[in-house]
C-alpha positions as CSV (number, residue, x, y, z in Angstrom):
1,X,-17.9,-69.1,-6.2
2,X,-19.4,-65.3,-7.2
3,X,-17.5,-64.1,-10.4
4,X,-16.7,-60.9,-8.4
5,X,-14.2,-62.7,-6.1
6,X,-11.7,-63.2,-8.9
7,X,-10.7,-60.3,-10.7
8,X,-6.9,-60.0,-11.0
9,X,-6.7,-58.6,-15.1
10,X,-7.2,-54.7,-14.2
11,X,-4.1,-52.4,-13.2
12,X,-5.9,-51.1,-10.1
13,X,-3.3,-48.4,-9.8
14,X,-1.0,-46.3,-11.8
15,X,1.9,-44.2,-10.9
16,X,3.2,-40.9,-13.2
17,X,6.5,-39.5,-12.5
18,X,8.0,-42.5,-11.1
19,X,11.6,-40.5,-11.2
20,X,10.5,-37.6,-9.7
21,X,12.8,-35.3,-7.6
22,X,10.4,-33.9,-5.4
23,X,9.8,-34.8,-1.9
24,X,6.3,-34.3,-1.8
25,X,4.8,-37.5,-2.9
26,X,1.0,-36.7,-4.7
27,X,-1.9,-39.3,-3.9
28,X,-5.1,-39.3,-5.8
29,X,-7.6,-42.0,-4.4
30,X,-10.6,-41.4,-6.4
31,X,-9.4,-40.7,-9.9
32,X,-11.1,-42.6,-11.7
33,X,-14.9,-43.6,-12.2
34,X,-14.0,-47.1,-14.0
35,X,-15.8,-50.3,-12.7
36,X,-14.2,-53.7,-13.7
37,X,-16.7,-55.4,-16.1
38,X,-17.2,-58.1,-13.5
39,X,-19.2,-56.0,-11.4
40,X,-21.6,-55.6,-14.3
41,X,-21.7,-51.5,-13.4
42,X,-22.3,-52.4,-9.7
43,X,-26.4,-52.3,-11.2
44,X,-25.7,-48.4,-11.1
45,X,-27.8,-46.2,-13.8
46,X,-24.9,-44.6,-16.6
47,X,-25.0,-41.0,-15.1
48,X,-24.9,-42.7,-11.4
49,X,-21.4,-44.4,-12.1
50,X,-20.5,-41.0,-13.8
51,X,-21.4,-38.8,-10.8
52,X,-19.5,-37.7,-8.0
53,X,-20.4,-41.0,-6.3
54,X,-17.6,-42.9,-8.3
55,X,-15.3,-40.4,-8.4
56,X,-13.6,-36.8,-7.8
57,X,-14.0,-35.4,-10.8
58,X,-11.3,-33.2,-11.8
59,X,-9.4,-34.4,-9.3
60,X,-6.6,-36.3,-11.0
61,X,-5.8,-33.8,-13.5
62,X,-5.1,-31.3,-11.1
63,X,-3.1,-33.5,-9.6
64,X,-1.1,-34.8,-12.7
65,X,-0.5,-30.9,-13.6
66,X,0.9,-30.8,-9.7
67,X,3.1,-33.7,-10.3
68,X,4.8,-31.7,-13.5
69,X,4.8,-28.4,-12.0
70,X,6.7,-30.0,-8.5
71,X,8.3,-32.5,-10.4
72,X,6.6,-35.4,-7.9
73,X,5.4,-38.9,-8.0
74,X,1.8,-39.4,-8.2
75,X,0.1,-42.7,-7.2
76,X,-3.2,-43.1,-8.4
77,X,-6.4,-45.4,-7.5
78,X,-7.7,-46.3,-11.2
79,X,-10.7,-48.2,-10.2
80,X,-14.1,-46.4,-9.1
81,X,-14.2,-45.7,-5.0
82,X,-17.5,-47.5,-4.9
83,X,-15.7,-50.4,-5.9
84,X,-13.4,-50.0,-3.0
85,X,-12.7,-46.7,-1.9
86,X,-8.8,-46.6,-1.6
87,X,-8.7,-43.9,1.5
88,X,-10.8,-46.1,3.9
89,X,-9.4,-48.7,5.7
90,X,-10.8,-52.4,5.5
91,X,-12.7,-52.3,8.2
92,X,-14.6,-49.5,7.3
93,X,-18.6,-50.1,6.0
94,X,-17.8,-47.4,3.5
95,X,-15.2,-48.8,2.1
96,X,-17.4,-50.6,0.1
97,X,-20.5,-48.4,0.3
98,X,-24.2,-49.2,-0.3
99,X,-25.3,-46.2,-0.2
100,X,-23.5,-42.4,-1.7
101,X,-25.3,-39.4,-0.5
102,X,-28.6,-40.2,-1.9
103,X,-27.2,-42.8,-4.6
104,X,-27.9,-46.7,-4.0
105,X,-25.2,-49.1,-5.2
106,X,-27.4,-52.5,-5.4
107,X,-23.7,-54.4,-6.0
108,X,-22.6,-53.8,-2.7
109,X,-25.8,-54.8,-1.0
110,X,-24.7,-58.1,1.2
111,X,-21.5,-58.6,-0.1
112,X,-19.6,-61.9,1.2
113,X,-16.6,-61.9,4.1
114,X,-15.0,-63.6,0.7
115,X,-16.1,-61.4,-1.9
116,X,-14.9,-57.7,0.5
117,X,-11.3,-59.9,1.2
118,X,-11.4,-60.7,-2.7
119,X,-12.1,-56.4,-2.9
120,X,-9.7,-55.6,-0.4
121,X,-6.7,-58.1,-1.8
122,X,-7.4,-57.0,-5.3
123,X,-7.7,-53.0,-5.2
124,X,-6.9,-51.3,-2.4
125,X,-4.2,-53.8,-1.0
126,X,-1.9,-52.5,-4.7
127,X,-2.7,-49.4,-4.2
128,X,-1.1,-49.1,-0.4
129,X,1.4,-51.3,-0.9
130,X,2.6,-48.8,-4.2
131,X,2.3,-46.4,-2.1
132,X,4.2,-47.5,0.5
133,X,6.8,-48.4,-1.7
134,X,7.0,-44.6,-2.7
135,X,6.7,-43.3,0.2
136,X,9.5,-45.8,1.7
137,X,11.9,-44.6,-1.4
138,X,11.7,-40.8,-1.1
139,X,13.9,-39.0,1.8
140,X,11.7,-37.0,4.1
141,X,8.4,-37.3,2.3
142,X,5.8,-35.2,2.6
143,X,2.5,-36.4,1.4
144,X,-0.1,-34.2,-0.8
145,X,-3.3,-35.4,-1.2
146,X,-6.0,-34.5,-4.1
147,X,-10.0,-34.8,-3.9
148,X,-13.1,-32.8,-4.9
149,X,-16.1,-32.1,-3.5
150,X,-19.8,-30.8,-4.8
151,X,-20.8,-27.5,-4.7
152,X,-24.4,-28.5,-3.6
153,X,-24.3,-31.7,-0.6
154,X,-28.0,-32.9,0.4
155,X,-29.9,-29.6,-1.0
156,X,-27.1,-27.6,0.9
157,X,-25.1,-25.1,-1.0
158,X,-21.0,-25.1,0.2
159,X,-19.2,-21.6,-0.1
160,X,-16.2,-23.7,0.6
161,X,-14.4,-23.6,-2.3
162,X,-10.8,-25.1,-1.3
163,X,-10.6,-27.4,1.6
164,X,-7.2,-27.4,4.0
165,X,-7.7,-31.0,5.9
166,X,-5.4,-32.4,8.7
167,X,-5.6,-35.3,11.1
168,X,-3.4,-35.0,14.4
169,X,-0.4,-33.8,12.1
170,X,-1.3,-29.7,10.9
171,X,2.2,-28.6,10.6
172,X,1.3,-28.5,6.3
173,X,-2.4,-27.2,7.2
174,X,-1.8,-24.2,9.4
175,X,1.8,-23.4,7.0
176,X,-1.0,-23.3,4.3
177,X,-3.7,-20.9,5.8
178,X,-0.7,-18.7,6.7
179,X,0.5,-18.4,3.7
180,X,-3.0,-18.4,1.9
181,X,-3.7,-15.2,1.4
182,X,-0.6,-15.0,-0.7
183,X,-1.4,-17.2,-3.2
184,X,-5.5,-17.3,-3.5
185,X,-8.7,-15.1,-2.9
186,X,-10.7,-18.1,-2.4
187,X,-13.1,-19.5,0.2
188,X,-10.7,-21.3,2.1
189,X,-11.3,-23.4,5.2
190,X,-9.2,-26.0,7.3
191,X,-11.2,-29.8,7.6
192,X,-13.9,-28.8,5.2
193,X,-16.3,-29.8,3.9
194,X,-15.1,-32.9,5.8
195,X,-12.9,-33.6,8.7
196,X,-11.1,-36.3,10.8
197,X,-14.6,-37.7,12.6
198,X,-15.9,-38.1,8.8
199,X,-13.5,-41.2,8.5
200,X,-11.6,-38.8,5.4
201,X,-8.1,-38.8,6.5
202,X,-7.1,-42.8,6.4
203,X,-4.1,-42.4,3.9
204,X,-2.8,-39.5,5.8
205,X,-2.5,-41.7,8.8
206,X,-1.5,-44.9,7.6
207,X,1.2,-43.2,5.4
208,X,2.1,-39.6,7.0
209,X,1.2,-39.7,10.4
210,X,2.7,-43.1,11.7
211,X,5.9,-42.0,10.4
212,X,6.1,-38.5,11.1
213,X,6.0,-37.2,7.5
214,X,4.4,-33.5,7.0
215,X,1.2,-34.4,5.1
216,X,-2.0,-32.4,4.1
217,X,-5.3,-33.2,2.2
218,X,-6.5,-30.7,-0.7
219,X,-10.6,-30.6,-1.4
220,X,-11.0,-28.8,-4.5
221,X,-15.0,-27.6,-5.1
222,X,-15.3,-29.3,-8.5
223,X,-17.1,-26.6,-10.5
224,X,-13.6,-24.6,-10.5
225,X,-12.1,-27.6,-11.8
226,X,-13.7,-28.6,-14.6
227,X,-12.1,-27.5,-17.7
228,X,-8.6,-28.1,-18.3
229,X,-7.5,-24.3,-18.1
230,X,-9.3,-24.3,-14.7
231,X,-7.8,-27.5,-13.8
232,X,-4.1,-26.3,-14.9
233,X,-5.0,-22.5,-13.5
234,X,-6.1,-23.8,-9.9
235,X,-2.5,-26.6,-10.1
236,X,-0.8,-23.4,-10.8
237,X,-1.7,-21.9,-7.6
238,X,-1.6,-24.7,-5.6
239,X,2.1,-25.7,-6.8
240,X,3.1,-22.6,-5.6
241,X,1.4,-22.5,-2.7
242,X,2.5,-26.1,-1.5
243,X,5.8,-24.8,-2.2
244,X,5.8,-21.7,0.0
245,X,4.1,-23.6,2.6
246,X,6.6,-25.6,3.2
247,X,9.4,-23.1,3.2
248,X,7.3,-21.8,6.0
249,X,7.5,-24.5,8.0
250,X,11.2,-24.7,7.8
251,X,11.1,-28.4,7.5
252,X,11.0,-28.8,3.3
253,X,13.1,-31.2,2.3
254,X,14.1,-30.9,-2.3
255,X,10.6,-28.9,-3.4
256,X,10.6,-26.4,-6.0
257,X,7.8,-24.6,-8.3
258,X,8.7,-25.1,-11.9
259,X,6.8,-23.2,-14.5
C-alpha cells in the first residue's frame, strides 16, 4: 500500500472565531501552501510549492482581519490546494491537479481510485464537514468567501483588481456592485477573473446555494495584498462593504462593522 494513502496526523483544517456573533460565516480554501511530508513536496521545485499554484497568497490574512473586524467564524483549509483543492468537488480532475497554469505537479500524475479516496477522506471531507457544522449552527448564514488571483495569468496582464463572483444566487453580488462605489475606487468586476463555467464556485453551492443562504466569493489581485497594512487596509474596506451590502439587500441577519 502507497504511503500517501494513510495520512491522518495533520489538522487539515482550522477554525478562528469559533464564538463569533456574526452571521456571515468566512471560508478560506486555499490558505495555506503546506504539503504533508508524505507527499515528499508532491516532486514540486521550493519556489513552485511557494507560488500561487499552492495557494492564495494573502488570502487568509485578509480574511482573518475580516473575521475580527465582523466578529465571524472563519473555517480554513490548512493543507496546499494541490494536495486537494478544498473548493472542488470530488469528482473534479482538478481537485487533484497535474497541471497549475504552466506548473507540473509530478505527485499527482496517475494517482490510485485508493490513493484520491484516501485524499478526498483525509482533507477535504474535514474541511466540509467543519464547515457544515458552522454553517448548520449559525441562524441565517450568509457565506463570505476569500481568494486571490495573479496580476499577470498566461503572459496576460488582469486590470481586475477585486473580483465580485456568484453562482445562480447574486442577491450578495449585485448588493455589492451597488454599493461599490461607496466603499472602493478599484477595478471591480462581477465573476472575474473566473466564473461559474470555470468550476470556481463549488463551496458556494454545496454550502449557500442548496440552502438558500446569501453567499458571495471575493478575488483579491494579490499584489494589493501583500503586506500586512495592505492586507489589513483592503479588510478594512471590505468589512465595511460586506456590511452595507447586506443592509442593502434588506435580508442581513446580526452583521456589524467593528473598528
Amino acid at each position: 500500500m502507497s504511503q500517501n494513502i494513510i495520512d491522518l496526523s495533520e489538522n487539515c483544517v482550522s477554525v478562528d472565531n469559533a464564538a463569533g456573533s456574526s452571521s456571515v460565516i468566512l471560508v478560506c480554501e486555499h490558505a495555506s501552501h503546506h504539503i504533508p511530508d508524505v507527499f515528499d513536496g508532491l516532486g514540486l521545485l521550493d519556489t513552485d510549492r511557494q507560488s500561487h499554484a499552492a495557494w492564495d497568497p494573502g488570502a487568509f490574512p485578509v480574511a482573518q482581519e475580516l473575521s475580527q473586524r465582523l466578529d465571524a467564524t472563519l473555517v480554513s483549509s490548512r493543507v496546499s490546494r494541490l494536495v486537494y483543492d478544498c473548493n472542488r468537488p470530488p469528482s473534479a480532475a482538478d481537485a487533484m491537479p497535474t497541471l497549475s497554469e504552466v506548473i507540473e505537479v509530478p505527485g499527482n500524475r496517475n494517482l490510485s481510485a485508493d490513493e484520491r479516496a484516501a485524499r478526498i477522506e483525509n482533507y477535504y471531507q474535514p474541511f466540509f464537514n467543519k464547515l457544515q457544522g458552522v454553517v448548520q449552527a449559525t441562524s441565517d448564514p450568509i457565506i463570505v468567501t476569500v481568494h486571490s488571483f495573479t496580476p499577470v495569468y498566461h503572459g496576460d496582464l488582469r486590470s481586475v483588481e477585486v473580483g465580485i463572483l456568484h453562482d445562480s444566487d447574486t442577491r450578495l453580488t449585485d448588493a455589492m456592485m451597488q454599493t461599490a462605489k461607496a466603499h472602493t475606487s478599484a477595478n471591480v468586476q462581477i465573476n472575474q477573473p473566473y466564473g461559474p463555467e470555470h468550476g470556481v464556485t463549488h463551496t458556494l453551492k454545496e454550502h449557500a446555494v442548496k440552502f438558500g443562504h446569501m453567499n458571495v466569493m471575493l478575488e483579491i489581485r494579490n499584489d494589493l495584498i501583500e503586506t500586512p497594512e495592505q492586507q489589513r487596509d483592503i479588510a478594512a474596506v471590505l468589512s465595511g462593504w460586506i456590511v452595507d451590502a447586506i443592509a442593502h439587500t434588506g435580508m442581513g441577519g446580526d452583521v456589524e462593522c467593528q473598528a
